[in-house]
N, C-alpha and C positions, 0 to 999 in steps of 0.2 A: 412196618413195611415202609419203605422209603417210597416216597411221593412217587406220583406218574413222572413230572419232571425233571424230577432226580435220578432217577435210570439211567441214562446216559452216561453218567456222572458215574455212578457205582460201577455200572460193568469197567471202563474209560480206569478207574482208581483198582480192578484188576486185574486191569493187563487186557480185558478184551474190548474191539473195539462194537461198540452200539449199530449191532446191524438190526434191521426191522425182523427179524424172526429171533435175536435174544432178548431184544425189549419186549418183544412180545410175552415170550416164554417166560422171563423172568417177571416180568409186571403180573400174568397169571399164576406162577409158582407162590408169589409172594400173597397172593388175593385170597388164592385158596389154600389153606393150611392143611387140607384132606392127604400129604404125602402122594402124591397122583404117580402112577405110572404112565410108562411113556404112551401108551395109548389113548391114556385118559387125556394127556395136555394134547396129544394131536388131534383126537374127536372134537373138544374145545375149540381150538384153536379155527382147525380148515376151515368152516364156515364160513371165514372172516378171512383167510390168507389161500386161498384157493389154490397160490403153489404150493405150499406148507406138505412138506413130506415126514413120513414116521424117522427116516433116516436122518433130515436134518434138525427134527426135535429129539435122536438120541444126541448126535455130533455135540447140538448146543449143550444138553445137560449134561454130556459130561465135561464138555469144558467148564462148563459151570462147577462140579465136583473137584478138578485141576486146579483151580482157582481158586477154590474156598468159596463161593457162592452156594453152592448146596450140596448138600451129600443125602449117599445114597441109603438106602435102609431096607434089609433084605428081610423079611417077614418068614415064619417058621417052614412056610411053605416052598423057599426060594424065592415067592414074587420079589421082585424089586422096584420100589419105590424112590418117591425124589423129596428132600425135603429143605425147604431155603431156609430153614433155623437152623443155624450152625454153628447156638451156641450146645456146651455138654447138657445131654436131657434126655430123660428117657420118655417111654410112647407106653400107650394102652392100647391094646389091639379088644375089638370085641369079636367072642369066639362065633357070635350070633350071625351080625350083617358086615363082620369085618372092615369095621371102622376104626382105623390108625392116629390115635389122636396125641398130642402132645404132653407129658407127665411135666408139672411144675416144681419146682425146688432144684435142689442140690446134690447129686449121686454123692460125695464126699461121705464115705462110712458109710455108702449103700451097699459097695460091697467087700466080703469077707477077708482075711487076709489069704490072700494065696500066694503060691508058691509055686513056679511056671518050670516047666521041665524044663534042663540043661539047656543054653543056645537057645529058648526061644524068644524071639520079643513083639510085643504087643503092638500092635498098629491102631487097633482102635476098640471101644467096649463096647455094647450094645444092651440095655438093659429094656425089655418088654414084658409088661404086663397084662397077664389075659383077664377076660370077663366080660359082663355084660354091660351095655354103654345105658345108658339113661333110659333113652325109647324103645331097646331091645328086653330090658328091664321091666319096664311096665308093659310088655304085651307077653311077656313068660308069665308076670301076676295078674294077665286077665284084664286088664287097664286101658287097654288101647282101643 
């Protein structure tokens, strides 16, 4: 995560300028790694920014998305989620308490060779993996 300090500087190096509701957004997207939808950063957020509307923490994330600061990641369900790793990686979703969490390594030979019908072209992959997270784990084996 880039310093508190250093925010300004990040957003400033793409293109956008460091107003107090994307420092904000962006200093919490980057804090919490949970992939939050827009709700979740706005519940967060109002307490503390009493103007803070749902509409200007969509505006900012998706400039944030436009940018290359964060993308977006749509869950099997359709939710949509926000995530400031934006390097290639895949996520574990738990089917339990659906918890979206970050897969480590390298996709490169993760997936199969395919072969894309005529004219089309790929914009981006998404790879997710289901199952049970840790805590959701030990309370199916009676553990918790």
């Amino acid at each position: 995560m880039a310093a508190v300090q250093d925010i300004p500087a990040v957003l400033r190096a793409h293109g956008l300028s460091p107003s107090a509701p994307r420092t904000a957004i962006y200093e919490w997207l980057m804090g919490h790694p949970t992939h939050p939808t827009i709700d979740a950063i706005y519940r967060a957020l109002r307490p503390k920014m009493r103007t803070l509307s749902r509409t200007t923490v969509y505006n900012v994330l998706h400039a944030f998305v436009a940018h290359g600061l964060a993308e977006k990641v749509r869950t099997e369900d359709l939710e949509l989620r926000y995530d400031g790793n934006t390097q290639p990686h895949a996520h574990f979703k738990c089917t339990a308490c659906g918890a979206l969490l970050d897969v480590e390594g390298s996709l490169q030979g993760a997936l199969p060779d395919l072969r894309l019908p005529e004219r089309c072209s790929v914009e981006s992959i998404g790879l997710t993996l289901w199952g049970l997270c840790p805590a959701c784990a030990a309370k199916s084996r009676g553990e918790a």
